[in-house]
C-alpha positions as CSV (number, residue, x, y, z in Angstrom):
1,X,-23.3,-39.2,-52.6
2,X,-20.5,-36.8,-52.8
3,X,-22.6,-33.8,-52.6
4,X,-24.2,-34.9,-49.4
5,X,-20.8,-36.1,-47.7
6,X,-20.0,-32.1,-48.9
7,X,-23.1,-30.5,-47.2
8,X,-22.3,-33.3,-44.0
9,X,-18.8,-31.7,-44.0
10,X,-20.2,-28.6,-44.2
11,X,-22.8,-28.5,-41.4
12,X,-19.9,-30.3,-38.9
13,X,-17.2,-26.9,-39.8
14,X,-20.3,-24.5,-38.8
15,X,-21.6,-25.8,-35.7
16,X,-18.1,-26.2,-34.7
17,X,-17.0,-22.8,-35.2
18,X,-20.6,-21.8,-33.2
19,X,-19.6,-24.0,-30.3
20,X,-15.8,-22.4,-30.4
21,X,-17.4,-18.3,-30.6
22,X,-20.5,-19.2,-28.9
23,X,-18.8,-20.2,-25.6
24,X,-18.5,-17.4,-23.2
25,X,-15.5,-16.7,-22.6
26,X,-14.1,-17.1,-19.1
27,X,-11.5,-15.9,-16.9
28,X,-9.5,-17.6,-13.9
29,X,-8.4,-15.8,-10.9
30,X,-6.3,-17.1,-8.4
31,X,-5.5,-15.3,-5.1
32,X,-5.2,-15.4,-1.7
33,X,-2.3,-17.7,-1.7
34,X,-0.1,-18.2,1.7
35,X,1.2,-21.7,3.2
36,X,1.9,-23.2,6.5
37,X,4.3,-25.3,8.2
38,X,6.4,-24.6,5.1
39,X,10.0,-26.9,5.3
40,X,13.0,-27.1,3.4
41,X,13.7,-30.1,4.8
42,X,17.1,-28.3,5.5
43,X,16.8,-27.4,8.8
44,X,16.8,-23.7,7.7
45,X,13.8,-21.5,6.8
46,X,12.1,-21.3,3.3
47,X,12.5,-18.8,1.0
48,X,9.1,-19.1,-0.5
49,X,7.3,-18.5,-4.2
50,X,4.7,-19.5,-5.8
51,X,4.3,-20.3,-9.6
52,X,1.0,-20.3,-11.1
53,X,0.2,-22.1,-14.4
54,X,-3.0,-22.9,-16.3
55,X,-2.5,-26.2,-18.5
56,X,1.0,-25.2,-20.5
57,X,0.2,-21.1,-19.8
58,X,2.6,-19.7,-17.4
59,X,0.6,-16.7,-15.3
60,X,4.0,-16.1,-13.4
61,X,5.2,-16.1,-9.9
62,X,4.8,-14.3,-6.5
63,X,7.6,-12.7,-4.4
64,X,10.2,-14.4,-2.7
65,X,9.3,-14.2,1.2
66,X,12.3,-14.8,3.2
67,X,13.1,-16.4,6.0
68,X,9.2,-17.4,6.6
69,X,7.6,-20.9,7.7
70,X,3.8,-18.9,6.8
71,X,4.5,-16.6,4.1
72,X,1.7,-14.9,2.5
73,X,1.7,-13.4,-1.0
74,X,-0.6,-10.9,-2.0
75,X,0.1,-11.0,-6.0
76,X,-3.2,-12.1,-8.1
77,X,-3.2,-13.9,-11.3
78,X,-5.4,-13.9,-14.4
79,X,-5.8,-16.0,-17.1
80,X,-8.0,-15.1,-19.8
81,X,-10.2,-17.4,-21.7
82,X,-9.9,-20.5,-19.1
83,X,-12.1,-23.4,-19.5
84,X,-14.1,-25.3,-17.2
85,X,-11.7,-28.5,-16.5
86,X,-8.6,-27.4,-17.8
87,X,-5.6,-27.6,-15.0
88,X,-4.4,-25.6,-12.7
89,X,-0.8,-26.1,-11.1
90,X,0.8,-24.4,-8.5
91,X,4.4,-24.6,-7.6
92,X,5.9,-24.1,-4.3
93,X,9.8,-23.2,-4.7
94,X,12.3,-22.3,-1.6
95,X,14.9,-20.0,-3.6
96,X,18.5,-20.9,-3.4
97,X,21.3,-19.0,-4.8
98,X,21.8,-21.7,-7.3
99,X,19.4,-24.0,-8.0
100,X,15.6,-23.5,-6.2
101,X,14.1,-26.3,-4.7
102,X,10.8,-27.2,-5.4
103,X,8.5,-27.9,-2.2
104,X,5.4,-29.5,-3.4
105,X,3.1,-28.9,-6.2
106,X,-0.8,-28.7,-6.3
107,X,-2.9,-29.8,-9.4
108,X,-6.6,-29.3,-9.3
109,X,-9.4,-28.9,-12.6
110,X,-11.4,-25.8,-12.2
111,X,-15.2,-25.3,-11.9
112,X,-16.9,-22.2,-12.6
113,X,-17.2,-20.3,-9.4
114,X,-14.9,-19.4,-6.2
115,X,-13.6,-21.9,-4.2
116,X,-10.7,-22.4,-1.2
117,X,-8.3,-24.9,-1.3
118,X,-5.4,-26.5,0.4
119,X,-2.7,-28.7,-0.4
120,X,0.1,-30.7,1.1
121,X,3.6,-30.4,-0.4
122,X,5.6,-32.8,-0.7
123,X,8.7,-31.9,1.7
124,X,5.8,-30.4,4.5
125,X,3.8,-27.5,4.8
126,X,0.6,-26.8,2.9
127,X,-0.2,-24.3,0.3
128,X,-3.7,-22.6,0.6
129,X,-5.1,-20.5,-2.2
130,X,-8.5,-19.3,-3.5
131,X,-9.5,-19.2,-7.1
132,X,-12.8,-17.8,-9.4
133,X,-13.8,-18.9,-13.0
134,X,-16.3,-16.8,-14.1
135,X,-17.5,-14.6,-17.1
136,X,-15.2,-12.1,-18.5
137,X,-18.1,-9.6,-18.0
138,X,-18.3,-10.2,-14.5
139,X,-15.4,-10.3,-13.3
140,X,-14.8,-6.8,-15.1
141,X,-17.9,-5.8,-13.2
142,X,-15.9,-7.4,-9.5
143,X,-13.0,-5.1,-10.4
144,X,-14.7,-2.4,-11.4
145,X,-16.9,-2.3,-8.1
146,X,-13.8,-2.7,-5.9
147,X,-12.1,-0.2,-7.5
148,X,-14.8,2.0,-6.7
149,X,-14.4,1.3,-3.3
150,X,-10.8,2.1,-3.1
């Protein structure tokens, strides 16, 4: 009995480590973000950012674009070994010289492939981004043919 709750045990810890290193391993891109119609709710314009995060992974945050109502940002963020259905969360901040506000957040879980959003913040305005989950392999192929192009 003990020897086959041994070789069960056994058998569970291998084709779990298979499914963990036999997964391809992904990678998220997110780009092409710019809002609309963005408000502080202060009668003043927005000092926009943007902060990108995959579950609890911070990827980071765009510019500052002062003094816009449409800013665009061109920054792109990666995030290496991304899952099909983990999170993605964008934050829309206006900075302030003490504390920034935040505008609105977007949540979405990601599919394999490239898709276009939009969201609506909370205080107005709506944030518009694209992102891609793919294959590390091809999207070192993407980058390596638009380099070429350069």
């Amino acid at each position: 009995m003990a020897s086959s709750l041994l070789w069960c045990l056994l058998v569970t810890c291998v084709l779990s480590v298979v499914r963990i290193y036999g997964e391809e391993r992904m990678v998220l891109k997110v780009l092409n973000l710019r809002a609309s119609n963005l408000n502080n709710g202060m009668f003043q314009t927005p000092d926009g950012y943007v902060k990108v995060f995959l579950g609890p992974r911070y990827g980071g945050k765009t510019e500052v674009r002062n003094d816009q109502h449409d800013p665009w940002w061109k920054e792109e963020f990666g995030f290496f070994n991304a899952l099909e259905n983990d999170l993605l969360k964008l934050e829309v901040y206006d900075s302030d010289f003490v504390i920034d506000d935040l505008l609105g957040s977007c949540e979405r879980s990601i599919k394999n492939g490239t898709f276009q959003h939009e969201c609506f913040l909370k205080k107005g305005g709506t944030l518009h981004y694209t992102y891609t989950l793919g294959p590390i392999q091809q999207n070192l192929e993407d980058f390596e043919n638009l380099e070429a192009l350069e």
